[in-house]
PyMOL CGO cylinders between C-alpha atoms (Angstrom):
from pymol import cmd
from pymol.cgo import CYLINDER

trace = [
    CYLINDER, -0.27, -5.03, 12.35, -1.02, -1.74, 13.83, 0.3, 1, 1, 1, 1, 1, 1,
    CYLINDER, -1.02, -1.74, 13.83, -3.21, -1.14, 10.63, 0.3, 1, 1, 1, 1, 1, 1,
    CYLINDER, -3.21, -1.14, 10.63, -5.24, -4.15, 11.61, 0.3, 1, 1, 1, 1, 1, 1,
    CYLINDER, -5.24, -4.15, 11.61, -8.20, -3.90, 13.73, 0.3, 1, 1, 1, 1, 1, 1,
    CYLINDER, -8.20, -3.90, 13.73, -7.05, -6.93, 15.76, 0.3, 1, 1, 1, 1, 1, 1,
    CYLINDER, -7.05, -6.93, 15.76, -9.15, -5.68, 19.04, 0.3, 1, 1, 1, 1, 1, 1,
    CYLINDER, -9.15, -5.68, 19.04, -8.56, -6.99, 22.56, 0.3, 1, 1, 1, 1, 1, 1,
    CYLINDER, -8.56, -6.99, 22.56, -5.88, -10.43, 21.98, 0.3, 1, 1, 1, 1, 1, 1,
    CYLINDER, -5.88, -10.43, 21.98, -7.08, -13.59, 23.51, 0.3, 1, 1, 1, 1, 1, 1,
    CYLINDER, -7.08, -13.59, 23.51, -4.01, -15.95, 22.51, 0.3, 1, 1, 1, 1, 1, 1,
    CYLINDER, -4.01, -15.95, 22.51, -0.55, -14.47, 21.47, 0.3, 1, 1, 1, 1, 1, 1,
    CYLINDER, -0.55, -14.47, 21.47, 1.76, -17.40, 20.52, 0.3, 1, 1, 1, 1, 1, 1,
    CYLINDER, 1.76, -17.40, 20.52, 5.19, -18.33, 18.50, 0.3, 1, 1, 1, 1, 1, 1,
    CYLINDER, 5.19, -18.33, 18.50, 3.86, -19.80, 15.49, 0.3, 1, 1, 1, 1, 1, 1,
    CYLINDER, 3.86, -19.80, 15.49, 4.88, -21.53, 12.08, 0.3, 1, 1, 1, 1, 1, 1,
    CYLINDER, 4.88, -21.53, 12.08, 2.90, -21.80, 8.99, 0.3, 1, 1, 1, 1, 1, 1,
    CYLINDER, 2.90, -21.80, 8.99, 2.88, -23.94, 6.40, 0.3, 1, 1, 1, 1, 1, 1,
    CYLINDER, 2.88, -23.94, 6.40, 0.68, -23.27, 2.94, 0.3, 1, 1, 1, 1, 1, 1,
    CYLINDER, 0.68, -23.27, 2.94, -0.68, -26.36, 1.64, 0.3, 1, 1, 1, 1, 1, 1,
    CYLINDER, -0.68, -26.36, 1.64, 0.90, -27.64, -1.38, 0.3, 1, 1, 1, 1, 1, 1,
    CYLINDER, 0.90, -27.64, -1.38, 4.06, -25.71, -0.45, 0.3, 1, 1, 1, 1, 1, 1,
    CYLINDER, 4.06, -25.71, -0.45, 7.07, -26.91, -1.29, 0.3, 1, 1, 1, 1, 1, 1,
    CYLINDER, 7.07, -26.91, -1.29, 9.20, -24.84, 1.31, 0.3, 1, 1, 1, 1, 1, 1,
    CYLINDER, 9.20, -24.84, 1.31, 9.28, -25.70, 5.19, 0.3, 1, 1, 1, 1, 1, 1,
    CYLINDER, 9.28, -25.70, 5.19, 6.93, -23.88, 7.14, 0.3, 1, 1, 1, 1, 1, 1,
    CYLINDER, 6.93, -23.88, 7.14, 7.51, -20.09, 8.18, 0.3, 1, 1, 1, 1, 1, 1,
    CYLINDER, 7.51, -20.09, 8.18, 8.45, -18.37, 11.66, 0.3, 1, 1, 1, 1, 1, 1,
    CYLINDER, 8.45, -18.37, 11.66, 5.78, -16.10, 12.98, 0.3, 1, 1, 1, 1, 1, 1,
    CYLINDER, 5.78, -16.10, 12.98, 3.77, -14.85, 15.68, 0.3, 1, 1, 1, 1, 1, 1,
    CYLINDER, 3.77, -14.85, 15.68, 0.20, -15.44, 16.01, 0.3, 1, 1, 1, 1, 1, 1,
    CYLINDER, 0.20, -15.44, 16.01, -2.67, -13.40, 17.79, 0.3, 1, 1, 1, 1, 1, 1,
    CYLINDER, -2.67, -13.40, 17.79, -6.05, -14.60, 18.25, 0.3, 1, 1, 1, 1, 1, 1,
    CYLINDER, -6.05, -14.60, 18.25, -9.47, -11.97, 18.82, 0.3, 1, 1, 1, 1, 1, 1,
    CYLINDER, -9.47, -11.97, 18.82, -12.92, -12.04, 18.08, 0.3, 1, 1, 1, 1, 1, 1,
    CYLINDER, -12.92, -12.04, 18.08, -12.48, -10.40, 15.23, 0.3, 1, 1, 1, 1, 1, 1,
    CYLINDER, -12.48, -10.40, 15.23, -10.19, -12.88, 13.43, 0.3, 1, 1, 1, 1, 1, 1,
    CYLINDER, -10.19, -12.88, 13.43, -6.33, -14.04, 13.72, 0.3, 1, 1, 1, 1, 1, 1,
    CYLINDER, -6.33, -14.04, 13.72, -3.42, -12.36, 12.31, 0.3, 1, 1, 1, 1, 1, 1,
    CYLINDER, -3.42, -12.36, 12.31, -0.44, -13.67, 11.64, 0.3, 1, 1, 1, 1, 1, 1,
    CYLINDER, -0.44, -13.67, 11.64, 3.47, -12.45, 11.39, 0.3, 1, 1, 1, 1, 1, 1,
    CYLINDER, 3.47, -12.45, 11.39, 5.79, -13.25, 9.38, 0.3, 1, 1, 1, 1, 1, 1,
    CYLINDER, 5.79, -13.25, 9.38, 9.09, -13.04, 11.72, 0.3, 1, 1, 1, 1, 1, 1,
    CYLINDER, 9.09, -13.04, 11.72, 11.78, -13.92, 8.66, 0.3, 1, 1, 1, 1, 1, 1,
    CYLINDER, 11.78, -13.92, 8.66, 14.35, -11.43, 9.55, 0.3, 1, 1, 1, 1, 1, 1,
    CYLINDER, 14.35, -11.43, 9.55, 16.15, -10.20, 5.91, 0.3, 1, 1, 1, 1, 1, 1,
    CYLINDER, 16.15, -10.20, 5.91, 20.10, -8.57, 6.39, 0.3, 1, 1, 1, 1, 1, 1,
    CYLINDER, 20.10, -8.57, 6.39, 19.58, -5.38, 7.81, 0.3, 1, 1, 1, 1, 1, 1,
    CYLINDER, 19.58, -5.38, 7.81, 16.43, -5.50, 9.73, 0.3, 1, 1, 1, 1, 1, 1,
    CYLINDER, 16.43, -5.50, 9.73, 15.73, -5.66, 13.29, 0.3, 1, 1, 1, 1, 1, 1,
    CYLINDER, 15.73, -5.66, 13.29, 12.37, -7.02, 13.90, 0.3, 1, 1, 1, 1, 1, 1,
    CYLINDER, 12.37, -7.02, 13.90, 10.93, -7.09, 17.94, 0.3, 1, 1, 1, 1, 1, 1,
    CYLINDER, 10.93, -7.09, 17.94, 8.04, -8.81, 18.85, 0.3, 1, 1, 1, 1, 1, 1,
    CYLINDER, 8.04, -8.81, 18.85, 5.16, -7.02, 21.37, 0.3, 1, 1, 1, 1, 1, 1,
    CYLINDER, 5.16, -7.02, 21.37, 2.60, -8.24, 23.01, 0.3, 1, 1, 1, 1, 1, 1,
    CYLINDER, 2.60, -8.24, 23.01, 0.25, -5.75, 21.14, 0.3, 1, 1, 1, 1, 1, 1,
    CYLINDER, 0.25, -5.75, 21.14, 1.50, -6.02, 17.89, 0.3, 1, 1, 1, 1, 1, 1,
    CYLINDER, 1.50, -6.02, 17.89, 3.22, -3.32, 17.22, 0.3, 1, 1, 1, 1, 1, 1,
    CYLINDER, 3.22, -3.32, 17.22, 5.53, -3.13, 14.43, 0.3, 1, 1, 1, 1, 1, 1,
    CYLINDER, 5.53, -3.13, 14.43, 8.71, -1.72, 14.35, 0.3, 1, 1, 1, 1, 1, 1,
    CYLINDER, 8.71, -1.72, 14.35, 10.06, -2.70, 11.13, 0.3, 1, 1, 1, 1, 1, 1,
    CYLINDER, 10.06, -2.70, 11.13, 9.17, -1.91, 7.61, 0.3, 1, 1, 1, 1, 1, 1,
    CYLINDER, 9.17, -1.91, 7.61, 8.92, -4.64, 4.91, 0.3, 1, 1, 1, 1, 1, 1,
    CYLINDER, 8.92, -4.64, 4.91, 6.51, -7.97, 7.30, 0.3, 1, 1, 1, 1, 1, 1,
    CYLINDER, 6.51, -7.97, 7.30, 4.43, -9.71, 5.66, 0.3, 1, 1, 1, 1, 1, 1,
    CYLINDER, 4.43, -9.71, 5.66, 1.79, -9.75, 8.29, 0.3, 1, 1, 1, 1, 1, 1,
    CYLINDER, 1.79, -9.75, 8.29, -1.67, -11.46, 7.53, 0.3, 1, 1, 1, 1, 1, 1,
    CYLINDER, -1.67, -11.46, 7.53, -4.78, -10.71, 8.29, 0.3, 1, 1, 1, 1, 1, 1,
    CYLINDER, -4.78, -10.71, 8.29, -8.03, -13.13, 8.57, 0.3, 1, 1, 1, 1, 1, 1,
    CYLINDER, -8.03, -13.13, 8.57, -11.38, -12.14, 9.47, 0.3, 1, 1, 1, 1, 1, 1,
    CYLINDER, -11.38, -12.14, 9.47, -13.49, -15.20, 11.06, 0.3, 1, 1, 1, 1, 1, 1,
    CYLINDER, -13.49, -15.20, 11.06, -15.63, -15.03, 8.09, 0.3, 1, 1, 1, 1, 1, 1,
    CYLINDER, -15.63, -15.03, 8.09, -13.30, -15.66, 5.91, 0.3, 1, 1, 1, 1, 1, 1,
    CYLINDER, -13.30, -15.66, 5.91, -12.36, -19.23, 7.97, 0.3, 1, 1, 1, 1, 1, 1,
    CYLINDER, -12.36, -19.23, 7.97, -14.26, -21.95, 6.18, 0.3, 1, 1, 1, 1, 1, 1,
    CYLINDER, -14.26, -21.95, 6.18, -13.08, -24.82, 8.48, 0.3, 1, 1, 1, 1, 1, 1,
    CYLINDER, -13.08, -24.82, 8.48, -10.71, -25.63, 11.43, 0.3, 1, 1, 1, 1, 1, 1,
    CYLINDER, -10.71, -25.63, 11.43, -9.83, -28.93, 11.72, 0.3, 1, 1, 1, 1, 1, 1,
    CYLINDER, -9.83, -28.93, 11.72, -7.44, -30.43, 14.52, 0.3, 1, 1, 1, 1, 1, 1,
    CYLINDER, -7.44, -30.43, 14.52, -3.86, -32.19, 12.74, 0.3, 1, 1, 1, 1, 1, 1,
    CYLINDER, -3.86, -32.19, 12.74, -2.29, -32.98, 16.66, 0.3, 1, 1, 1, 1, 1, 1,
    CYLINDER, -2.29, -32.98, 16.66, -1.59, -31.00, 19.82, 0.3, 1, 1, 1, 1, 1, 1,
    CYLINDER, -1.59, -31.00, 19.82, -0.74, -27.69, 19.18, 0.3, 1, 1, 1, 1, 1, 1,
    CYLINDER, -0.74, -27.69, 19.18, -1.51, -27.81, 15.15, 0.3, 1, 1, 1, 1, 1, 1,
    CYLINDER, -1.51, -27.81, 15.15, -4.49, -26.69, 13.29, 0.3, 1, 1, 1, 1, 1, 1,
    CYLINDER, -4.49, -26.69, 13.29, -5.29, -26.69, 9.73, 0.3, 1, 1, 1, 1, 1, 1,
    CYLINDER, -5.29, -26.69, 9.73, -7.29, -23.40, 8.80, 0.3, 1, 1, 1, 1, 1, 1,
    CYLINDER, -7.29, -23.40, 8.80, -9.09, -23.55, 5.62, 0.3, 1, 1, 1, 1, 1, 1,
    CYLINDER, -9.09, -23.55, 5.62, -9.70, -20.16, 4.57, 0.3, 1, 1, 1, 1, 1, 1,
    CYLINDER, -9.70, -20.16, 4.57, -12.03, -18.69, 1.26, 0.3, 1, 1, 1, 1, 1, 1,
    CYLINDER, -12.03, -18.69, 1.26, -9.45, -17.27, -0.75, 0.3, 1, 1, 1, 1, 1, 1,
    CYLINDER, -9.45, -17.27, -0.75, -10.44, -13.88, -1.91, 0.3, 1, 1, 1, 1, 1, 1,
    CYLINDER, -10.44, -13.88, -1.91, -9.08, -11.17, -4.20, 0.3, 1, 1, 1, 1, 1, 1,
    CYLINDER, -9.08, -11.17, -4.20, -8.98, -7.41, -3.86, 0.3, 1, 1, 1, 1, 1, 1,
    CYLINDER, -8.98, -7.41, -3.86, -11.58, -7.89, -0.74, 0.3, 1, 1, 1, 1, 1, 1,
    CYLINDER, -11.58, -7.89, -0.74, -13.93, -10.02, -2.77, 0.3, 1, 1, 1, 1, 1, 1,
    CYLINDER, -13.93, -10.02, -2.77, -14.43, -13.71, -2.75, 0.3, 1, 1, 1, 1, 1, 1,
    CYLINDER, -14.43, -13.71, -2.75, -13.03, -16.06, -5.47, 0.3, 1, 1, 1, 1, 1, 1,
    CYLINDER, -13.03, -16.06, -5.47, -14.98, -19.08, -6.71, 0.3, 1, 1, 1, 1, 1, 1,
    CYLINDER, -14.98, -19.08, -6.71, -13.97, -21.40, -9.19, 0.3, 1, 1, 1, 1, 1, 1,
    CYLINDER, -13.97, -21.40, -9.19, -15.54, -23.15, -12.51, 0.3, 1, 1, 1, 1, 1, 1,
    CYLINDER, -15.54, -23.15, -12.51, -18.42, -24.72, -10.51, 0.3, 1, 1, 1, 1, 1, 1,
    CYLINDER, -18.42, -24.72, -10.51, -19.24, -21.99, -8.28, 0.3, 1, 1, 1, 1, 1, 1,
    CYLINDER, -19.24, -21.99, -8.28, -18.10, -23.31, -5.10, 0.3, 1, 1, 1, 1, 1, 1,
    CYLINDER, -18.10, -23.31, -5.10, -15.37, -21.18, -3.22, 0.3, 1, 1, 1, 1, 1, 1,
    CYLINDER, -15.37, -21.18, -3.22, -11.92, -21.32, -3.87, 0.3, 1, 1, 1, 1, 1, 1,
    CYLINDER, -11.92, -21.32, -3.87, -9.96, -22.22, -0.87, 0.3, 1, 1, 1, 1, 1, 1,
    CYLINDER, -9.96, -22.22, -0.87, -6.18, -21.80, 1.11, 0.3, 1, 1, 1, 1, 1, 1,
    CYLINDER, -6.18, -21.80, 1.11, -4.82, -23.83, 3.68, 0.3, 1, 1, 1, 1, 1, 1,
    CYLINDER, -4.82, -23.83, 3.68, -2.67, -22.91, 6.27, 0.3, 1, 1, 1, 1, 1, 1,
    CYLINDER, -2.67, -22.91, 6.27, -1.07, -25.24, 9.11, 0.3, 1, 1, 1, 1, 1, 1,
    CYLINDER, -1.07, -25.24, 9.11, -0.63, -23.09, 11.97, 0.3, 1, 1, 1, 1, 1, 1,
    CYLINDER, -0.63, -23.09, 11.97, 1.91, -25.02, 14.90, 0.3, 1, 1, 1, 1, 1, 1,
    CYLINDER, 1.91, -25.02, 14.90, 2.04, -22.82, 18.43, 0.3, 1, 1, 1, 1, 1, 1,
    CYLINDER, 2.04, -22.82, 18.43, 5.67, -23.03, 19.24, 0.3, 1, 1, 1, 1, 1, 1,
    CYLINDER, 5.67, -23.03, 19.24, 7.18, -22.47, 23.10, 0.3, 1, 1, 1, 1, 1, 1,
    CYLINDER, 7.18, -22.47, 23.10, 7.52, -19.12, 24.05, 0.3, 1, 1, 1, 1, 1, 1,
    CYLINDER, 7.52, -19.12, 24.05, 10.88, -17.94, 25.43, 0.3, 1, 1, 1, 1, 1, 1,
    CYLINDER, 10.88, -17.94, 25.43, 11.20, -19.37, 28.92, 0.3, 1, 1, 1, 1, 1, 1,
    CYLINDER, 11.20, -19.37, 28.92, 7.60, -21.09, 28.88, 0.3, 1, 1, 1, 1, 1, 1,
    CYLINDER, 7.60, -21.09, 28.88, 7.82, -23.97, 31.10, 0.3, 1, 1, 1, 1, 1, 1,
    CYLINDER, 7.82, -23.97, 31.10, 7.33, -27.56, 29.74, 0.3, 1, 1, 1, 1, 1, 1,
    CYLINDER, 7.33, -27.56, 29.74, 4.04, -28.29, 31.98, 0.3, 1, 1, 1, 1, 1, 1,
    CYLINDER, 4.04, -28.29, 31.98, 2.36, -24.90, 30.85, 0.3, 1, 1, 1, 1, 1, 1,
    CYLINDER, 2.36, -24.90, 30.85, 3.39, -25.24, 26.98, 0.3, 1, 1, 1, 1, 1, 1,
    CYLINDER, 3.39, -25.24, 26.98, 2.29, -29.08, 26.97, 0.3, 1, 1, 1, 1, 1, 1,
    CYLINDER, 2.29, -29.08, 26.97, -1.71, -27.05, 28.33, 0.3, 1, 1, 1, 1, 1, 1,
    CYLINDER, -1.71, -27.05, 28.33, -1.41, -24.81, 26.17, 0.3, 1, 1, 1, 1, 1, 1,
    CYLINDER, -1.41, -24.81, 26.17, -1.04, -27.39, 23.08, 0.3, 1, 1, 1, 1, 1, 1,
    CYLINDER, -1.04, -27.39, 23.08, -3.45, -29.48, 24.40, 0.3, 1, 1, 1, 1, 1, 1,
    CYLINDER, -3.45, -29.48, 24.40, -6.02, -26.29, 24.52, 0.3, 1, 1, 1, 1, 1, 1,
    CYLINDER, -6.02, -26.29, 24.52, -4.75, -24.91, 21.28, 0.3, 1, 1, 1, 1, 1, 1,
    CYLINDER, -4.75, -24.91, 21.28, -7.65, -26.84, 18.87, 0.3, 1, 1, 1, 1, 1, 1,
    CYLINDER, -7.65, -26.84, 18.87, -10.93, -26.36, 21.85, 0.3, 1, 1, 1, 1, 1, 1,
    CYLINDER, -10.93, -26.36, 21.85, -9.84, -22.52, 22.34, 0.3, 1, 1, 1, 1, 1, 1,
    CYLINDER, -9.84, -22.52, 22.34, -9.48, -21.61, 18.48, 0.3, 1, 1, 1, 1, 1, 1,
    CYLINDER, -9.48, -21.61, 18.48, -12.55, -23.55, 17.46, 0.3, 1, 1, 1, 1, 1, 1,
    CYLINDER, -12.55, -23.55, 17.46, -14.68, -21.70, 19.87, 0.3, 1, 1, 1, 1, 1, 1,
    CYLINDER, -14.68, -21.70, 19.87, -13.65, -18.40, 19.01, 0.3, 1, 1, 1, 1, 1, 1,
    CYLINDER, -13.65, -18.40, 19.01, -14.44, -19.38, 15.38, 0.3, 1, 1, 1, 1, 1, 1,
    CYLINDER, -14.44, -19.38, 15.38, -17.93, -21.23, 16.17, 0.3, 1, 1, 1, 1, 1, 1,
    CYLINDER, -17.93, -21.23, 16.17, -19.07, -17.42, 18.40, 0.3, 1, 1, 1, 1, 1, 1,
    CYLINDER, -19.07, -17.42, 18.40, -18.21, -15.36, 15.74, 0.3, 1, 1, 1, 1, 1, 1,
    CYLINDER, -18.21, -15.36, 15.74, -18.59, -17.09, 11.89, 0.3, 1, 1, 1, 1, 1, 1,
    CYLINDER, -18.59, -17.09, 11.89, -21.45, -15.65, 10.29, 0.3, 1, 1, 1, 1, 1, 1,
    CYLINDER, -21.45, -15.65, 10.29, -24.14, -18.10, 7.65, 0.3, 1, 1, 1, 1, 1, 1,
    CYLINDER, -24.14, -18.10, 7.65, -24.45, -15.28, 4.88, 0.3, 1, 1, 1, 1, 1, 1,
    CYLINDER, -24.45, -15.28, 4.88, -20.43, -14.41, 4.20, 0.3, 1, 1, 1, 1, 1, 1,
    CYLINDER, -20.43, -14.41, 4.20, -20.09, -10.61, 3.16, 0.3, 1, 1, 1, 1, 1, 1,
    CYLINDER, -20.09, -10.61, 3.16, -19.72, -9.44, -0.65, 0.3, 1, 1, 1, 1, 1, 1,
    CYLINDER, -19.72, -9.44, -0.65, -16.11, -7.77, 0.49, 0.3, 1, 1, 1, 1, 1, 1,
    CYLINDER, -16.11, -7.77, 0.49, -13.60, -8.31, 3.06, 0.3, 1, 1, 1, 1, 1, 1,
    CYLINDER, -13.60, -8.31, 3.06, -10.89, -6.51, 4.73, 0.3, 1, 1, 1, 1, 1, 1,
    CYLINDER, -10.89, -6.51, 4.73, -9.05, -9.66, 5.34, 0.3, 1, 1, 1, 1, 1, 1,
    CYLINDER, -9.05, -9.66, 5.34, -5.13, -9.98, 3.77, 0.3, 1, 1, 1, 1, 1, 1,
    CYLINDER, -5.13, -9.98, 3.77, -4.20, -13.54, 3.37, 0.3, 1, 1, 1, 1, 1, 1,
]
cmd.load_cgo(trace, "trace")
């Protein structure tokens, strides 16, 4: 992620995501929200690699799948439960936006669960679910944009 320009983080969180229509169980990650979008980390550890998780998202091993979404590429967030979203992104190719046979735009979605950090207590994690859906939304709701741009450096 230090390619990405996340900017200043406003929520760092253990994280899972799930693709809809997936058939395999959601993924381990690590999530950081900023007003310039959300990336996400894919923390799947393959046999030889040491992967450590900072703050600042530094990376330290070769071969993550990290992810990269610009708020406007987010066509919808829409609450599942406490501490789950479902993110409905415009899918694009090669930076530019995909539409399909009828001209609307083609669209992922990802179900993003904030797990407990290590040594969170169970009072603070319970706020933080509960907060999860208001804080996200309102990040997204300051910074979408009505006219989206012809190309995006966004890697979903």
């Amino acid at each position: 992620m230090n390619n990405v320009p996340i900017g200043d983080p406003i929520i760092t969180s253990p994280c899972q995501r799930a693709k809809s229509g997936a058939a395999r169980s959601p993924v381990n990650g690590f999530l950081v929200i900023s007003e310039n979008g959300f990336a996400w980390r894919n923390l799947a550890v393959s046999p030889g690699i040491l992967i450590t998780v900072a703050l600042d998202g530094v990376r330290e091993a070769t071969g993550i799948k990290d992810k990269w979404v610009r708020w406007h590429d987010v066509a919808n967030i829409i609450p599942k439960k406490p501490g789950q979203v479902q993110v409905v992104l415009k899918a694009r190719k090669k930076g530019a936006i995909v539409l399909n046979k009828k001209g609307n735009y083609k669209t992922k979605k990802w179900k993003l669960t904030i797990n407990k950090h290590k040594d969170e207590k169970k009072d603070h994690f319970r706020e933080r679910k509960a907060s999860f859906f208001k804080i996200m939304s309102e990040i997204y709701n300051r910074n979408r944009v009505e006219i989206d741009p012809p190309t995006s450096d966004s890697k979903m």
